[in-house]
N, C-alpha and C positions, 0 to 999 in steps of 0.2 A: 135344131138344138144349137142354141149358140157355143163357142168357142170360149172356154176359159183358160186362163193365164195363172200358172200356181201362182202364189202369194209371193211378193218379192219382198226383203228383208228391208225393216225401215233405215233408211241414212241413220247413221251415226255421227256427232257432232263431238266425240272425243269426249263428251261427260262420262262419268259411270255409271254401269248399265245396271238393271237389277239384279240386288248381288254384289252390289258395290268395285266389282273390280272393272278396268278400264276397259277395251278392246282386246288390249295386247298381250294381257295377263289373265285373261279370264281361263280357268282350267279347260282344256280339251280342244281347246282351239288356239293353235300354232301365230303367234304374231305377226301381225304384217311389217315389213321393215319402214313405210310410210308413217306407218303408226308409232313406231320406237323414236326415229326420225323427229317425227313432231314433236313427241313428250321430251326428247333430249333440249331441241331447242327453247321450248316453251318455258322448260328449267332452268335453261342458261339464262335466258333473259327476265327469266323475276330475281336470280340472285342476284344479275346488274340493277336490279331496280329498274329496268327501261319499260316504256308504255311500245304497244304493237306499234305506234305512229314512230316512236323516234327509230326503234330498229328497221321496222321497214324505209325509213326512208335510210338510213345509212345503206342499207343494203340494194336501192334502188328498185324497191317495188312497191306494192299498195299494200293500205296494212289491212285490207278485206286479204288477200292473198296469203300474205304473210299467217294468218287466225286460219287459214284454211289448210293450211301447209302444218300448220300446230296442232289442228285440232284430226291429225291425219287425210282429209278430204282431199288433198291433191299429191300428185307423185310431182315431186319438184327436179325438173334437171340438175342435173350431176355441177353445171355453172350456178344455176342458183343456189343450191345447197351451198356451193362455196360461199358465195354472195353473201346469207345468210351469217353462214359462219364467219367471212372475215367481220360481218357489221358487229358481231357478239362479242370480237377479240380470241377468237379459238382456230388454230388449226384443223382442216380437211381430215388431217389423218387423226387429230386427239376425237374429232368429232363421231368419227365412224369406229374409231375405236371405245369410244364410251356406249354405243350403240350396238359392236360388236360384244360385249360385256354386259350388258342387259340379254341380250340374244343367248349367253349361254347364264344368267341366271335364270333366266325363263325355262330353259330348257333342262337346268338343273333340278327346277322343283317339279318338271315332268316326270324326272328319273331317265331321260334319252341321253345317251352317249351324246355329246359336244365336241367339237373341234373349232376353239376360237380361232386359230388360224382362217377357217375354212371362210368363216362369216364374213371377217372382215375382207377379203377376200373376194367373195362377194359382190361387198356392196362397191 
């Protein structure tokens, strides 16, 4: 009898899943901070109007990377994350703390006690 392997959950590419809500927000399951992470930047850089090419390159990376970083798929170093953010024009700390903020309205429409202190903190 062969050896089977449970089902593994399909990649996620950060679209909305069925049910329309995103990863991070979907009811019953706790956000990943990767995931908040991306949607924060991906935000920042359509209200500058900039394409993945021009951000990634101010920020010095690839903009395959940068879309991956956005769309949650990778955990980006604590330097990169700067990277990213100085290319955006946002401070380290406005960036985690708008993330931090997200993290407890999430957690707000669970009904779980929050400690935004805690989060940002954290990250």
């Amino acid at each position: 009898m062969a050896d089977t392997a449970p089902p593994q959950p399909a990649a996620h590419d950060g679209a909305p899943l069925p049910g329309g809500a995103p990863p991070s927000t979907r009811p019953g399951r706790e956000p990943l901070w990767r995931h908040l992470v991306g949607e924060r930047l991906r935000q920042l850089r359509h209200e500058r109007g900039e394409t993945l090419d021009r951000t990634a390159r101010r920020a010095g990376i690839s903009p395959q990377y940068l879309s991956e970083i956005e769309r949650g798929v990778k955990e980006p170093s604590s330097e990169m994350i700067a990277a990213i953010a100085g290319a955006l024009d946002i401070t380290l700390v406005d960036l985690v703390s708008a993330v931090a903020d997200r993290l407890v309205t999430v957690q707000d429409a669970w009904g779980q006690p929050t400690c935004r202190a805690a989060f940002a903190l954290a990250a």
